[in-house]
C-alpha positions, 0 to 999 in steps of 0.5 A: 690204776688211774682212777686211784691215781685220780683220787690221790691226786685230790687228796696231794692238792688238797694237802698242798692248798693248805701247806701252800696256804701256810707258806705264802702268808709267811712270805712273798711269793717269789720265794715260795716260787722259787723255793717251790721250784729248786727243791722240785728240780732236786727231788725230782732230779733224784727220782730220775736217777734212782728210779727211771735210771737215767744218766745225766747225759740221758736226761738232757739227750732223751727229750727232743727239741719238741719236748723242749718248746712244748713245756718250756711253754707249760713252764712260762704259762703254767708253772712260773704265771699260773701257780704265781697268781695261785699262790696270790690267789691263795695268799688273798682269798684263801683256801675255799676260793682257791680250790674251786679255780679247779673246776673253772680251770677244766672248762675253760680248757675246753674253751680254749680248744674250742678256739685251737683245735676246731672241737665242736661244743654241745648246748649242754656243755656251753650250759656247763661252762657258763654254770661253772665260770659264773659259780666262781666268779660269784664266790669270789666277788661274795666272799666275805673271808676277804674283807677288805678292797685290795684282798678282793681286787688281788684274790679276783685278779689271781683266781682269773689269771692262775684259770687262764694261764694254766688252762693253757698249760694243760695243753702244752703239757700233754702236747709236750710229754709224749714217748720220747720222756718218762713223765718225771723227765717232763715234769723236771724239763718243765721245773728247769725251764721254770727256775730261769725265768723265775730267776729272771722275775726276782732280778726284775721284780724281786724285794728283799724278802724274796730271799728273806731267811725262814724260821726251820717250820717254814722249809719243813711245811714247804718241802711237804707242799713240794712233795706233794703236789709239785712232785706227786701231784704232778707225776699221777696228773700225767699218768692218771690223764693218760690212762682214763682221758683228761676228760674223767680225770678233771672230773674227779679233779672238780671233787677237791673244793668239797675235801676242802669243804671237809677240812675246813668245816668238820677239821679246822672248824671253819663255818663261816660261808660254809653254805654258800661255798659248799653250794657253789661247789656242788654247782661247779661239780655239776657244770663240769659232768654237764661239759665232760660226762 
């Protein structure tokens, strides 16, 4: 089951690049951000009750002061800076360049706990990370889908951040999703604590089409995002990570640029960079067996 969990987790993310891809062209991004969130937390909500069978007292009494610090910290690194500088990512470089900060997010995990947690790295491995990082970096300074400075600046600038904070929150989330709480209580504690300091972000930083009013098409595209890969997605990344280790897990997960290489090419018709992208995939697949396997 967790293989198939594996699979399915990048067929949802696939779907959500593009769905979030649609949504962040037709707004800014804290409304997708904040819209992304509250329906999260309300779908979300609805499950635990529904289906966990959990009161609203056992909701908020399950999870320990631990669970609480742990994925408010996935919420701040992860969910509120990461899937923001994602969606900048998404919004400036596009869907190609956004689906290989997967493969660059698994390696430099594995740094992270180099520094953290003391774990030892193999030549091979350091080989694999520095294929992976330099595979990404490249393609998103190549490519020619964003022709302009200030889309180059912006997509490099989000692709970097969206790696570095949600490596770290990979970590946090584990850490913070142990018995004490079913895996959608996790991921609902982590959207909460998410929604008070987008809330925070929006008093500060917001504009005025932060709240700006969508045509019904947008809250239909957006709420399939959501369903898919904040929900979905979220709920077979722990479970999947769980049963066969994040270490397999993620590579499957470095198979997502090539179904974005499928979508593009044999659906959407999109053929330019093709090659450059599709060999920059298959190097950062590579790197990331030589870290994990």
């Amino acid at each position: 089951m967790g293989f198939i969990a594996a699979f399915l987790v990048v067929i949802l993310l696939t779907a959500g690049i593009y769905l979030f891809g649609y949504s962040v062209r037709q707004s800014s991004l804290l409304q997708v951000l904040l819209l992304e969130t509250i329906l999260g937390i309300v779908v979300i909500f609805l499950l635990l009750v529904f289906v966990d069978k959990l009161t609203v007292v056992e909701i908020f009494t399950k999870s320990t002061s631990e669970n609480w610090i742990w994925l408010g910290a996935a919420a701040l690194f992860g969910y509120v800076g990461g899937n923001y500088f994602s969606l900048m990512n998404l919004k400036a470089a596009g869907e190609r360049a956004n689906s290989l900060l997967s493969p660059a997010i698994t390696v430099v995990s594995l740094i992270f706990s180099f520094f953290i947690f003391r774990e030892t790295l193999s030549a091979r491995q350091w080989i694999g990370v520095l294929i992976v990082i330099i595979a990404v970096v490249f393609f998103l300074i190549k490519d020619k889908k964003t022709n302009t400075v200030v889309n180059k600046k912006l997509g490099f600038i989000g692709g970097v951040m969206t790696i570095l904070l949600i490596s770290l929150t990979i970590i946090c989330s584990i850490k913070g999703a142990d018995n004490n709480v079913t895996l959608l209580q996790a991921i609902w504690i982590r959207l909460l604590i998410a929604l008070a300091f987008i809330v925070v972000a929006i008093i500060f930083f917001g504009d005025r089409n932060t709240l700006k009013k969508q045509p019904p098409q947008f809250y239909v595209i957006i709420t399939l995002a959501v369903i898919f890969q904040t929900v979905l997605g979220s709920y077979l990344w722990f479970y999947g990570s769980f049963k066969i280790g994040i270490g397999l897990f993620q590579v499957i997960l470095a198979t997502i640029p090539f179904c974005v290489y499928a979508v593009d090419v044999f659906i959407l018709k999109k053929r330019a960079n093709a090659i450059l992208f599709l060999v920059v995939s298959v190097l950062a697949a590579a790197g990331v067996c030589l870290v994990l396997l």
